[in-house]
C-alpha positions in Angstrom: -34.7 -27.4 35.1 -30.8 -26.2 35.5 -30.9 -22.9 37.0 -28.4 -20.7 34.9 -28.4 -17.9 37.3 -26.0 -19.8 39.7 -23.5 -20.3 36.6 -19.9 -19.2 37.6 -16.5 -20.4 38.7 -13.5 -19.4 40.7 -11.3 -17.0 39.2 -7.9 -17.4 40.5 -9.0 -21.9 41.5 -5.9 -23.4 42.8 -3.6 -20.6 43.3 -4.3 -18.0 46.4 -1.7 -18.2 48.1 0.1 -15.2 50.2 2.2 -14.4 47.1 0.1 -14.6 44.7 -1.0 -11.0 43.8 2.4 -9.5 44.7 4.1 -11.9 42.7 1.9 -11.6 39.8 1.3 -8.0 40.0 5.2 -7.6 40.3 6.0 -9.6 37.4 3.0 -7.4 35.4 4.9 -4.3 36.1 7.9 -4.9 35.4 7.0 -6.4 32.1 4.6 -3.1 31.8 7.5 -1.4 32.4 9.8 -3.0 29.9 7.2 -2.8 26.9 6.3 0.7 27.8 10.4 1.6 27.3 10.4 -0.4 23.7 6.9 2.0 23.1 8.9 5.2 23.8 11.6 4.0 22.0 9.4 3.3 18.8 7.8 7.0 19.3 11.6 8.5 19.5 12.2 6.5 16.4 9.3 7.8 14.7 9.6 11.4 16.0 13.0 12.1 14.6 11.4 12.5 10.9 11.1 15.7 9.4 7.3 17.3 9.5 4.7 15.9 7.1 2.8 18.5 4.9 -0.5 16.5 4.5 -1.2 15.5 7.9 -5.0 17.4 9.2 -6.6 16.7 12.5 -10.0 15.7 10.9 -10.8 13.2 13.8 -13.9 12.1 13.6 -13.8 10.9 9.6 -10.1 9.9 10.6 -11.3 7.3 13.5 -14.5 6.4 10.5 -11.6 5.1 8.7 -9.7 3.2 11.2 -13.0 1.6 12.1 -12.9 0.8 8.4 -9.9 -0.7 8.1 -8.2 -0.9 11.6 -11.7 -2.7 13.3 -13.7 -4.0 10.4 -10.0 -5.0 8.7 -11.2 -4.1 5.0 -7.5 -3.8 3.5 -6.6 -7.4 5.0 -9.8 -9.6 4.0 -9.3 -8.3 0.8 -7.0 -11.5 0.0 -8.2 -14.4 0.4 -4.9 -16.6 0.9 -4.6 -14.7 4.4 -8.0 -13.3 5.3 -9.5 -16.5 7.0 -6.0 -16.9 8.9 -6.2 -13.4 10.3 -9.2 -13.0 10.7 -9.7 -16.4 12.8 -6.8 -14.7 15.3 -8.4 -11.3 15.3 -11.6 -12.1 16.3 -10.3 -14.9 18.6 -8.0 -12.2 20.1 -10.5 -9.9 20.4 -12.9 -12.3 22.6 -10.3 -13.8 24.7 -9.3 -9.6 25.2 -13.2 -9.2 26.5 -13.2 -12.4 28.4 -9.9 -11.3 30.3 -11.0 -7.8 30.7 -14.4 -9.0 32.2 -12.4 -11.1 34.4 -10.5 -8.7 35.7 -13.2 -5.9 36.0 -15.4 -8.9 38.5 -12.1 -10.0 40.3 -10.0 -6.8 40.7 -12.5 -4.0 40.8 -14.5 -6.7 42.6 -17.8 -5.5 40.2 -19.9 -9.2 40.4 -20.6 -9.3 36.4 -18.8 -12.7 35.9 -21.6 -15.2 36.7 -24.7 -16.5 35.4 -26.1 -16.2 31.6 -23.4 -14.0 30.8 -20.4 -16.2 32.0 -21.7 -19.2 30.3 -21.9 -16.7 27.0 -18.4 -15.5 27.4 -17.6 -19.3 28.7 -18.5 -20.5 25.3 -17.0 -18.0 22.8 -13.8 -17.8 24.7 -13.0 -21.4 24.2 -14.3 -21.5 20.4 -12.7 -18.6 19.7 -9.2 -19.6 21.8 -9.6 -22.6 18.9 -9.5 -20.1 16.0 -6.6 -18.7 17.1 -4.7 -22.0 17.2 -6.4 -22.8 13.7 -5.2 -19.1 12.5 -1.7 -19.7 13.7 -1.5 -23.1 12.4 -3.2 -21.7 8.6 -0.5 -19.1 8.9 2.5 -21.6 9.6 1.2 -23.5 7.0 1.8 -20.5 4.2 5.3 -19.8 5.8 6.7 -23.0 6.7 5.1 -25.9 4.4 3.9 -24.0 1.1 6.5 -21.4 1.6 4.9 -19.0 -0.2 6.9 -16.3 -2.2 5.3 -13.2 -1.1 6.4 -14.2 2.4 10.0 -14.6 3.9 10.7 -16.4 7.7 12.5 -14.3 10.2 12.6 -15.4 13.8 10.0 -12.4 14.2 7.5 -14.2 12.7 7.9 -17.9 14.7 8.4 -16.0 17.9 4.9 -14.1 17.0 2.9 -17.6 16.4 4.8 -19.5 18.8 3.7 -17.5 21.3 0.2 -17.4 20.4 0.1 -20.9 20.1 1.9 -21.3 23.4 -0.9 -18.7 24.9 -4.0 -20.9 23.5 -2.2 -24.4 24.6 -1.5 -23.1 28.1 -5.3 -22.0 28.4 -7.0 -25.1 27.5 -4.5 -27.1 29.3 -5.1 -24.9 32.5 -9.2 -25.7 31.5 -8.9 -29.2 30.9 -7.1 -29.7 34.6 -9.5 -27.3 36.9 -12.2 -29.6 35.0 -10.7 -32.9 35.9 -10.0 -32.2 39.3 -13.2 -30.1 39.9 -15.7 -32.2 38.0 -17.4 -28.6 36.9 -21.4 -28.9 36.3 -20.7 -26.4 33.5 -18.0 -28.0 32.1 -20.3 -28.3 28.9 -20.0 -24.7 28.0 -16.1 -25.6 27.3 -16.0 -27.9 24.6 -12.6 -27.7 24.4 -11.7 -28.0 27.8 -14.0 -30.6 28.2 -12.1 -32.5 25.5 -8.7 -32.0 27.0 -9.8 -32.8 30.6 -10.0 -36.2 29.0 -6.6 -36.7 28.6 -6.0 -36.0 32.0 -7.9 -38.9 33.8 -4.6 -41.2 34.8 -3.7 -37.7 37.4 -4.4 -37.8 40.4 -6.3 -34.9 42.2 -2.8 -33.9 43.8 -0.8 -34.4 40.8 -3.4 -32.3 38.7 -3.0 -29.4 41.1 0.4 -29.4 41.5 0.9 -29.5 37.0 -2.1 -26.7 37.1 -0.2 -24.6 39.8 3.0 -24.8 37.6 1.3 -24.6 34.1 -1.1 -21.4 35.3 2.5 -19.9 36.5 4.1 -20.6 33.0 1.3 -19.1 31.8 1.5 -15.7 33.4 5.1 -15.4 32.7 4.2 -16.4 28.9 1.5 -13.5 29.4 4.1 -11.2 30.7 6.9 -12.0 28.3 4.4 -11.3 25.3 3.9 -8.0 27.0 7.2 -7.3 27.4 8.9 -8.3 24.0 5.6 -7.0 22.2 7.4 -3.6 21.0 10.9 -4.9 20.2 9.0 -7.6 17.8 6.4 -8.1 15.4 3.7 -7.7 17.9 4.0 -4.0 17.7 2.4 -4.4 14.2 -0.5 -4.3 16.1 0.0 -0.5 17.7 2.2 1.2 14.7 -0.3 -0.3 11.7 -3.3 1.0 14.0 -1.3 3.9 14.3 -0.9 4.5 10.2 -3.9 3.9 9.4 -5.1 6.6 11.4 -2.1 8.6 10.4 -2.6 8.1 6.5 -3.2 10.9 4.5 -7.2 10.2 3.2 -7.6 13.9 2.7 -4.4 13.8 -0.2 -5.7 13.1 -3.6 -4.5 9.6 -4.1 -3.1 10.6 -7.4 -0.9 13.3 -5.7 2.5 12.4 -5.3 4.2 13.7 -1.8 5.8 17.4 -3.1 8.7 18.8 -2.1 7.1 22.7 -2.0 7.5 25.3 -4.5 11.3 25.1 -5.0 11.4 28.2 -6.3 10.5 29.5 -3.1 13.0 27.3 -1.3 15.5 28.4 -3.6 14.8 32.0 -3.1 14.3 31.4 1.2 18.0 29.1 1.4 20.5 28.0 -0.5 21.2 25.1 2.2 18.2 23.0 1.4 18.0 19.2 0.4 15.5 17.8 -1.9 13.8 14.4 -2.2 15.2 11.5 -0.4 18.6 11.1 0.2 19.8 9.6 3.7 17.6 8.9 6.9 17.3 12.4 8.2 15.4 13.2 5.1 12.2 10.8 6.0 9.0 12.7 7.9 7.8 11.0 10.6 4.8 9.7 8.2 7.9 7.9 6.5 9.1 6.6 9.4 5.6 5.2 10.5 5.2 4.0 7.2 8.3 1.7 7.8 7.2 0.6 11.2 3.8 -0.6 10.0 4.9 -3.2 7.6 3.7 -6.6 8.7 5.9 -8.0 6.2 2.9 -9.2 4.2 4.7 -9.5 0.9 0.8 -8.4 -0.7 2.7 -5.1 -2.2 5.3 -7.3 -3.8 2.9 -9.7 -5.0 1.4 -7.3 -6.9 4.3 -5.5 -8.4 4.8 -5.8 -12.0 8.5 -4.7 -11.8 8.7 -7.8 -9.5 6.5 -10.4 -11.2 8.7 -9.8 -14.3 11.7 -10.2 -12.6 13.2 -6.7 -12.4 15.4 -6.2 -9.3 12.6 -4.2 -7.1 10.5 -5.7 -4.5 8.5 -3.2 -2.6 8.5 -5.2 0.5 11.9 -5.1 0.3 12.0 -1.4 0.2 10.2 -0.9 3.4 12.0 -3.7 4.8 15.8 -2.4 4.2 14.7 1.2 4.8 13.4 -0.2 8.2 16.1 -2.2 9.2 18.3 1.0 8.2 16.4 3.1 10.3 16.6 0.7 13.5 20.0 -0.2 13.0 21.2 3.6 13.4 18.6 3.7 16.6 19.6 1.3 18.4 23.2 2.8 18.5 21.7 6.3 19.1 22.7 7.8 15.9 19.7 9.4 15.5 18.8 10.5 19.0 20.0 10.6 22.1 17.6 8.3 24.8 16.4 10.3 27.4 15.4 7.1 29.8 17.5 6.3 32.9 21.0 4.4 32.3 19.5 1.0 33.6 16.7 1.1 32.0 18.8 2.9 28.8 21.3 -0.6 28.9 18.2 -3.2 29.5 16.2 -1.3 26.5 19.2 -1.4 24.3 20.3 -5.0 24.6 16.3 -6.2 24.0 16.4 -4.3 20.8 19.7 -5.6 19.8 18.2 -9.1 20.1 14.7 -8.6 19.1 14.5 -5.4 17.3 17.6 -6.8 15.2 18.5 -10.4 15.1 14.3 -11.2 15.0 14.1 -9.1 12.0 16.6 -11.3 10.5 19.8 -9.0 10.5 23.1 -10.1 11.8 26.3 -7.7 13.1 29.1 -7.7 9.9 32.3 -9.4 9.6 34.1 -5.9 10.9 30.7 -4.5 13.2 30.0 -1.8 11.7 26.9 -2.3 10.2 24.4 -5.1 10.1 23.7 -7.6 7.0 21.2 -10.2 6.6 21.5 -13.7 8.6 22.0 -16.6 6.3 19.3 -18.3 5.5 16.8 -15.4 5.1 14.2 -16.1 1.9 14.5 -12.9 0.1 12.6 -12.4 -3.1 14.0 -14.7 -5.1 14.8 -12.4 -8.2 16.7 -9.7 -6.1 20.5 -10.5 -5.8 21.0 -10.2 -2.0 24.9 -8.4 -2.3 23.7 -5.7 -4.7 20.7 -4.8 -3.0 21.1 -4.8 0.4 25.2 -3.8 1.3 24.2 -3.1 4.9 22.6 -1.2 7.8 22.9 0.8 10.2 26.8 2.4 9.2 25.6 6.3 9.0 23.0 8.1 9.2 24.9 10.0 6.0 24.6 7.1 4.3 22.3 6.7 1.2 19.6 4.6 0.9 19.4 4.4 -2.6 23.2 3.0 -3.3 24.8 2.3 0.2 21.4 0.3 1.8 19.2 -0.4 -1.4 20.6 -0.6 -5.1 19.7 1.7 -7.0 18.3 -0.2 -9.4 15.7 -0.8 -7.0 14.3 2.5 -7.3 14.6 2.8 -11.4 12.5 -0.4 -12.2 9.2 0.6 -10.5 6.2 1.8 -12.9 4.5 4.2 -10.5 1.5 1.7 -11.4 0.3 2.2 -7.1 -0.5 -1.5 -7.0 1.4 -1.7 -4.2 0.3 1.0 -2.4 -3.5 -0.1 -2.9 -2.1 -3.8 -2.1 -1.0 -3.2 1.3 -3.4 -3.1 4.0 -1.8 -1.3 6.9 -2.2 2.3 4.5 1.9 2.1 3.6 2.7 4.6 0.4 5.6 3.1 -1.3 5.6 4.8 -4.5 6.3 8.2 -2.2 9.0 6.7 -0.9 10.9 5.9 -4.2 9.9 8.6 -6.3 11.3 10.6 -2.7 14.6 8.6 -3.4 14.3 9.5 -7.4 14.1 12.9 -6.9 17.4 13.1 -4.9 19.3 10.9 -7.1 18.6 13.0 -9.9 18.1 16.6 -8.1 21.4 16.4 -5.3 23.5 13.7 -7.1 22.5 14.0 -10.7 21.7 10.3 -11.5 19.3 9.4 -13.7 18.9 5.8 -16.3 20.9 7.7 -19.3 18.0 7.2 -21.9 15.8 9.0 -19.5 18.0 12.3 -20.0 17.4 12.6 -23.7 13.9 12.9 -22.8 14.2 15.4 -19.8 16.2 17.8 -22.0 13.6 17.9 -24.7 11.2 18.6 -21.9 12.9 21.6 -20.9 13.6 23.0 -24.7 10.9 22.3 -26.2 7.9 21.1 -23.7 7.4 17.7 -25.2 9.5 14.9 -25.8 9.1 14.8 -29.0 9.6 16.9 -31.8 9.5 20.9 -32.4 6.4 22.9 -30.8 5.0 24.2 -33.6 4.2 21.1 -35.3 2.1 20.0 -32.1 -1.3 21.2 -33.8 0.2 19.3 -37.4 -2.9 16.4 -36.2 -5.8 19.4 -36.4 -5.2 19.4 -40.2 -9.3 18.9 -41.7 -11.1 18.6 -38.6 -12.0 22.7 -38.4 -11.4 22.8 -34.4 -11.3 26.1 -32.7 -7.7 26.6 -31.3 -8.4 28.9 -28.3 -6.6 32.0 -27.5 -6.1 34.7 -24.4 -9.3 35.5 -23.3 -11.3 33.1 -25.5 -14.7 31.3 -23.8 -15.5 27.6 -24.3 -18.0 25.0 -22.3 -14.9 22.2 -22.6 -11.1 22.6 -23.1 -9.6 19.3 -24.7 -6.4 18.8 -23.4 -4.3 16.5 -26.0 -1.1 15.5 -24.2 1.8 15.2 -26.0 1.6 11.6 -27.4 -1.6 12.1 -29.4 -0.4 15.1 -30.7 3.2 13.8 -32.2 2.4 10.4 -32.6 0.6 9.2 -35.7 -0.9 6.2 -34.5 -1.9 7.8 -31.0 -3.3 11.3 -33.4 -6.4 8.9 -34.0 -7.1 9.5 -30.9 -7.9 12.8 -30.3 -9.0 13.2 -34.3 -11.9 10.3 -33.0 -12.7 12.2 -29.8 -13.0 15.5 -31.5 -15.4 13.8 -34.0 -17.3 12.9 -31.7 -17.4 15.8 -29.2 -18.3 18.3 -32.8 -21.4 15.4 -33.3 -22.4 16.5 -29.9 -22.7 19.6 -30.6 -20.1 20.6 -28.3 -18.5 23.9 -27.3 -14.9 23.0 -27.5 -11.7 24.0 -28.2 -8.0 23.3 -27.6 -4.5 24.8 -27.3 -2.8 24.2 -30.1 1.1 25.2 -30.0 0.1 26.6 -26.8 -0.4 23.1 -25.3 3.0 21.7 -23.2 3.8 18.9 -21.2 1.5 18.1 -18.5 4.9 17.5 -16.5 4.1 13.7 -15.7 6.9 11.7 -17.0 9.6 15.0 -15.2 7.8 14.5 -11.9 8.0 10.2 -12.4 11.4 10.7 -13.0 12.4 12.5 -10.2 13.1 15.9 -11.7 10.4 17.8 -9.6 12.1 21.3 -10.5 11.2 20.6 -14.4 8.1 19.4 -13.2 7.5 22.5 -11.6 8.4 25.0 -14.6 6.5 22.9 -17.0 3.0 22.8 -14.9 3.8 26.7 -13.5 3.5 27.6 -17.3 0.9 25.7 -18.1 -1.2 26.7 -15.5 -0.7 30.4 -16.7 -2.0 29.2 -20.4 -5.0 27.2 -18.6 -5.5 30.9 -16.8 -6.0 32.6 -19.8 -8.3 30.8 -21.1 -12.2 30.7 -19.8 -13.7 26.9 -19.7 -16.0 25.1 -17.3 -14.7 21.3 -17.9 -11.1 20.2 -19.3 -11.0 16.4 -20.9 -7.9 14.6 -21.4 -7.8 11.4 -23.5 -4.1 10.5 -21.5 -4.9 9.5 -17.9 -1.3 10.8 -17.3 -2.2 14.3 -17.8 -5.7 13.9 -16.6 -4.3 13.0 -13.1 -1.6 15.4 -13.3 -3.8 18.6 -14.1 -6.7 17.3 -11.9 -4.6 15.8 -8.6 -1.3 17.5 -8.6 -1.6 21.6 -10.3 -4.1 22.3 -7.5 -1.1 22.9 -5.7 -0.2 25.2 -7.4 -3.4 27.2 -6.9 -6.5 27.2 -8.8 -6.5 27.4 -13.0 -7.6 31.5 -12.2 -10.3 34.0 -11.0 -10.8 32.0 -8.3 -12.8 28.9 -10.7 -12.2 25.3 -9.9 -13.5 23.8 -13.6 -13.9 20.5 -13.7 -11.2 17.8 -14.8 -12.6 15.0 -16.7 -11.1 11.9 -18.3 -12.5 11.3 -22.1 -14.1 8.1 -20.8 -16.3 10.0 -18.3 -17.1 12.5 -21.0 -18.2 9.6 -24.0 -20.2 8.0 -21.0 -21.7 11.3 -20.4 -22.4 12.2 -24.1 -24.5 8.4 -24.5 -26.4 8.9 -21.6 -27.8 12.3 -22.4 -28.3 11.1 -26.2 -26.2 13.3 -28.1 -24.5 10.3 -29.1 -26.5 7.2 -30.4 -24.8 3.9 -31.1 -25.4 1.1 -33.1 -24.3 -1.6 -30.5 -22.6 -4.3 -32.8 -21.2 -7.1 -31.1 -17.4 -7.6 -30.4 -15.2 -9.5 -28.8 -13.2 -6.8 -26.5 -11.6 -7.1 -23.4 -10.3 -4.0 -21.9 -7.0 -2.9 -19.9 -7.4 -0.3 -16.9 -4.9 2.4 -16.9 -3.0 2.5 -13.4 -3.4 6.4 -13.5 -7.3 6.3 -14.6 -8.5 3.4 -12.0 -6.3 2.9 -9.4 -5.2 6.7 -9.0 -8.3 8.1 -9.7 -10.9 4.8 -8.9 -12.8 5.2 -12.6 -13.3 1.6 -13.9 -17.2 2.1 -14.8 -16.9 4.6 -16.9 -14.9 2.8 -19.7 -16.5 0.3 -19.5 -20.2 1.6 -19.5 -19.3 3.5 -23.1 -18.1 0.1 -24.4 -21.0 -1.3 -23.2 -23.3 0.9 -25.4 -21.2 0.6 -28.0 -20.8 -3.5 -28.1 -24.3 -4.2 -26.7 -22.7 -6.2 -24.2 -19.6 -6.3 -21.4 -16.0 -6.6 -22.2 -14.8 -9.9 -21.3 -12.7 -9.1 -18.3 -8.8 -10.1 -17.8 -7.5 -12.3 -14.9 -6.2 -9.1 -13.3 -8.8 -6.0 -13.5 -9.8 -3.0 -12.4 -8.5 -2.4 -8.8 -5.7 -5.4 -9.4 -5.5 -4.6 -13.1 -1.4 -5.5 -14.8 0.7 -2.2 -15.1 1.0 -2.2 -19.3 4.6 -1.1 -18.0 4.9 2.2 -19.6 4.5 3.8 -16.2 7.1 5.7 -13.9 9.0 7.1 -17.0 9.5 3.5 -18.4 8.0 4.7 -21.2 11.4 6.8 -22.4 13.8 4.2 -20.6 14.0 0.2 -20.5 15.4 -1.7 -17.7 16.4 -4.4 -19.8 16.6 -6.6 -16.8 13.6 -9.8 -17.2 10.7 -10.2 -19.0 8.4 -7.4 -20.3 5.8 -6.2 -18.5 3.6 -5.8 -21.6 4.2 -9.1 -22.8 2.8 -10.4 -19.4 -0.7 -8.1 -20.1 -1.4 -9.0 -23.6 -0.9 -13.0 -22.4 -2.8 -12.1 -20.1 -5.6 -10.6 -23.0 -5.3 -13.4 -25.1 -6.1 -16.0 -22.5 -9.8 -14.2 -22.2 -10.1 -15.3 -25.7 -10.9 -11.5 -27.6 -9.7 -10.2 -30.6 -9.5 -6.7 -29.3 -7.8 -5.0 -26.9 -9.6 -1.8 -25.6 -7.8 1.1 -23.7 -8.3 4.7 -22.7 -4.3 5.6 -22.5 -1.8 6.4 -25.5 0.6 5.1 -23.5 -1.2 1.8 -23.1 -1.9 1.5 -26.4 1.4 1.8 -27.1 2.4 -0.9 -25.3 -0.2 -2.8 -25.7 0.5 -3.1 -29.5 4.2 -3.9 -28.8 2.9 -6.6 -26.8 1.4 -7.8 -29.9 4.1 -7.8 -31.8 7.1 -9.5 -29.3 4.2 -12.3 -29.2 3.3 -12.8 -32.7 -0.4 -12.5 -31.7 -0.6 -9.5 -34.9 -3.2 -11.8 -36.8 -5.2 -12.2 -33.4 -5.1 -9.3 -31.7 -6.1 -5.9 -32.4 -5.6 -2.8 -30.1 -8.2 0.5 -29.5 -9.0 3.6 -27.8 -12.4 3.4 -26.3 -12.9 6.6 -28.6 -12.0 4.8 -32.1 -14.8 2.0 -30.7 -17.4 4.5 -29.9 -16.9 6.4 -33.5 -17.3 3.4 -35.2 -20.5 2.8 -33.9 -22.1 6.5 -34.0 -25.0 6.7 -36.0 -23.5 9.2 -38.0 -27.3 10.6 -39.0 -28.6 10.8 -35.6 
């Protein structure tokens, strides 16, 4: 019987030799050295940002969620395409890490653990695993160099990255395969892979296979080194500044809560020297910055992008991407800050970021050098013109990103939907950024899409965009509902939102929800004339200081007024009231009433019996609302009261829930159309009609709205049909119960 305790090889077989350890220590440290620089320079980079108002220590549920999705990689194995690519090269990265660290603790700290059981262990899963990392690399060069995929674009970041790797893995089983051949090891077994290569080896003599290991285990240490070295100046340092992010990432923020500029009021009273949103560089926080240095380039976020799927000139990638490059370009020539490093090391630093920071990202110097442009032959998204939106980088840190580095119409085509932002698996929030850029264009500069302004100054004269305050109660007319005043007491407060109060089609709405909340036998009430705009589509738009006045006055009429629970049938103003006014302070005396959607009410209401349905079978499919699911995760709830109200689930869409199609309206689009490629709502309702129902359920007015035109630019009126979840659930009330 084979005693395993006498497992074990030599560590450093066929190279002692009397400079050896200095010559491979000295070549560690001065790559050390070198990658330590690019790391300082990456932290300068990232510390030049203004402070960030939602960062809190938190540390222990902070590190739970990096374990989440830094160790465990949640965000990334969430698509398939690349989850058995990365995670093949993760965990094969993370064994051959162990097996090199366990090496090192036996030979350097000379600690005997690398022997016996446990060396034939780490023996086996080192070379298996070195295999999934060549597999990974090869899957990944696969997507980018054969299928080409259109999420993804080739730098020379990315072939440096896997050609390394794959350099790394062929060097080690080449290195395996030789001290095999020449040492006939009795555990060669326990290296399948090495094994198999020592077999191509057999013409070499024992001479000639020393002197190519000697060479090759040299090539392989300055491979090791290099990778060190070049790590922070390329897309290795994904690795560190993603880790970094997700750590960083504001998990305490309400994800419906857009990044706020503070009271402006205040800031108006405090300075009259003050800048607001976006504008240049300097204006990014450090968060911002990080945000930019995570990006692996992915392409997730602009895969699922509706302004991008339908061909509108915004790719969210390419927003981080451009904003990055920006940022870079201006370091590298010490625009934003001034290195502190020695001049040697100042020079040596510079030039490596000039050629890998720069030219690996796929930017090359202009025609007059003074800024940097993209190389030639750099796959963009294929429905962004390169000249108009990207002009260059790096000119100024004055320089604005939206109009001198990004068009502008970069910025205006994006829906607010945050399918981008729950896309991306490295915690990047890209819907901050160009809402940030929004709110400068139309606070510092004043520009703004031209149909939007119609509807921002009925918004500040009247509170709604739509017609004159005191018709807003006109849709109350029969229904006998108690419109609350100062100092009035109610169990709920229905908020209407502005679009089922004007509109006629969107009234049914609230008149089926009130129905059904007086069948109940609620204690309810609502505004009236009272009621403004929640401040949504000012704040989307970028005009945070109309925002502001609208939701400071409402939350003085919500004050007034005593209620435990407020339920809005327009996820818009749900989120808004909910997420966002708790800035403001709390809706007074000190209470914190609860903010429902009118989904998670009617699921209520079923449950506890005070409303009984007569299921009757339907064939219904229903549409998430971006600001209902993905900014406020409720996708059971809906569902659950069509349930009871069908007898059976809606038939689900291609793209649901969490993945669920913007209906476009989002983001102000609404009130202003890009005109630029197809329709976003024509995209949702084919995407209805191929689950084969004749009804299209929603729980937004805005949805519905586009929804229905959906219908109609597709001739699908006949087929077709679109309803609130509260219209359903009337319809099947057993109005006798």
């Amino acid at each position: 019987m084979t005693d395993l305790s006498s497992a074990g090889r030599e560590i450093l077989w066929n190279v002692s030799g009397p400079l050896t350890y200095p010559g491979m220590y000295g070549l560690f440290a001065v790559a050390l050295l070198i990658g330590l620089v690019g790391i300082w320079r990456q932290v300068e980079l990232v510390s030049t940002g203004r402070p960030y108002r939602y960062y809190a220590g938190d540390g222990l549920s902070r590190f739970a969620r990096l374990f989440v999705w830094g160790v465990l990689q949640r965000g990334v194995v969430r698509d398939r395409r690349a989850a058995y690519a990365h995670t093949l090269i993760y965990t094969g990265f993370l064994v051959l890490l162990f097996t090199t660290t366990m090496v090192a603790i036996d030979h350097d700290l000379n600690i005997p653990i690398y022997y016996g059981r446990f060396y034939l262990a780490v023996t086996v899963l080192s070379d298996l695993f070195g295999l999934a990392v060549l597999i990974g690399c090869l899957l990944f060069g696969y997507r980018r160099y054969i299928k080409r995929e259109d999420m993804l674009h080739n730098t020379p970041a990315d072939a440096l990255l896997l050609g390394i790797l794959i350099l790394l893995i062929i060097q080690g089983y080449v290195l395996e395969g030789l001290r095999i051949h020449v040492t006939s090891d009795r555990w060669a077994a326990y290296s399948p892979v090495g094994l198999a290569v020592a077999g191509f080896f057999w013409p070499l003599s024992e001479t000639a296979a020393r002197a190519l290991h000697l060479f090759t285990w040299w090539f392989h240490a300055a491979t090791v080194f290099l990778a060190v070295a070049v790590a922070p100046y390329s897309k290795f340092f994904h690795i560190l500044a993603s880790t970094a992010n997700l750590y960083m990432k504001d998990w305490l923020r309400p994800k419906g809560r857009l990044e706020s500029t503070g009271d402006i009021e205040k800031l108006m009273e405090e300075s009259d020297d003050f800048t607001l949103g976006l504008g240049t560089i300097k204006d990014y926080s450090w968060k911002a910055l990080l945000d930019l240095e995570a990006c692996t380039s992915c392409g997730r976020c602009q895969d699922a992008c509706p302004a991008y799927l339908s061909g509108k000139p915004l790719s969210p990638k390419w927003i981080i991407l451009d904003t990055r490059n920006h940022a870079r370009a201006l370091h590298v020539k010490d625009a934003l800050t001034e290195s502190k490093l020695p001049t040697l090391l100042k020079k040596v630093d510079q030039a490596l970021e000039t050629k890998l920071f720069l030219n690996t990202c796929g930017l090359k110097p202009s025609e007059d050098g003074s800024s940097w442009v993209l190389k030639d032959g750099i796959k963009r998204a294929d429905n962004i013109d390169v000249q108009n939106s990207f002009y260059s980088a790096g000119k100024s840190v004055d320089d604005q990103i939206a109009g001198s580095v990004i068009n502008t119409e970069s910025f205006w085509s994006c829906t607010t939907c945050m399918a981008c932002v729950e896309a991306c698996p490295v915690g990047i929030n890209h819907v901050d950024q160009i809402v940030g850029n929004r709110r400068n264009m139309v606070l510092m500069r004043g520009e703004m899409p031209s149909e939007a302004q119609g509807t921002l100054r009925a918004l500040e004269n009247r509170a709604n965009p739509y017609g004159p305050p005191e018709d807003r109660a006109g849709w109350l007319s029969g229904l006998d509902v108690p419109v609350l005043k100062p100092g009035d007491s109610v169990d709920y407060l229905y908020w209407v939102g502005c679009v089922s109060a004007y509109d006629p089609r969107k009234q049914k709405i609230a008149q089926a929800l009130v129905k059904l909340m007086k069948h109940a036998g609620l204690s309810f009430g609502v505004l009236g004339n009272a009621e403004g705009c929640s401040g949504d589509p000012a704040r989307r738009l970028g005009e945070e200081n109309l925002y502001q006045t609208l939701a400071k006055s409402n939350i003085e009429t919500l004050k007034s007024i005593k209620f435990k629970t407020l339920v809005a049938n327009c996820p818009h103003c749900f989120n808004t009231i909910k997420n966002e006014y708790p800035e403001f302070g709390n809706l007074g005396d000190g209470r914190s009433p609860e903010i429902i959607h009118h989904s998670v009410l009617l699921k209520r209401l079923i449950k506890q019996g005070k409303l009984k349905l007569k299921p009757e079978k339907a064939s219904i499919t229903f549409h998430d609302p971006c600001y209902l699911g993905r900014y406020n995760d409720e996708y059971d709830a809906p569902r659950e009261a069509l349930r009871a109200a069908t007898g059976q689930n809606a038939s689900e869409m291609a793209r649901s829930r969490n993945k669920a199609l913007c209906c476009g309206a989002g983001g102000g689009h609404f009130w202003f159309d890009m005109k630029k490629g197809e329709r976003i709502n024509t995209i949702r309702v084919n995407e209805a009609a191929e689950t084969g129902a004749s009804c299209v359920a929603t729980a937004c007015p805005f949805c519905m709205q586009m929804i229905e035109d959906g219908i109609k630019i597709t001739d699908r009126e006949e087929k077709l049909s679109v309803k609130d979840i509260a219209e359903i659930v009337l319809e099947r009330l057993e109005v006798n119960s």
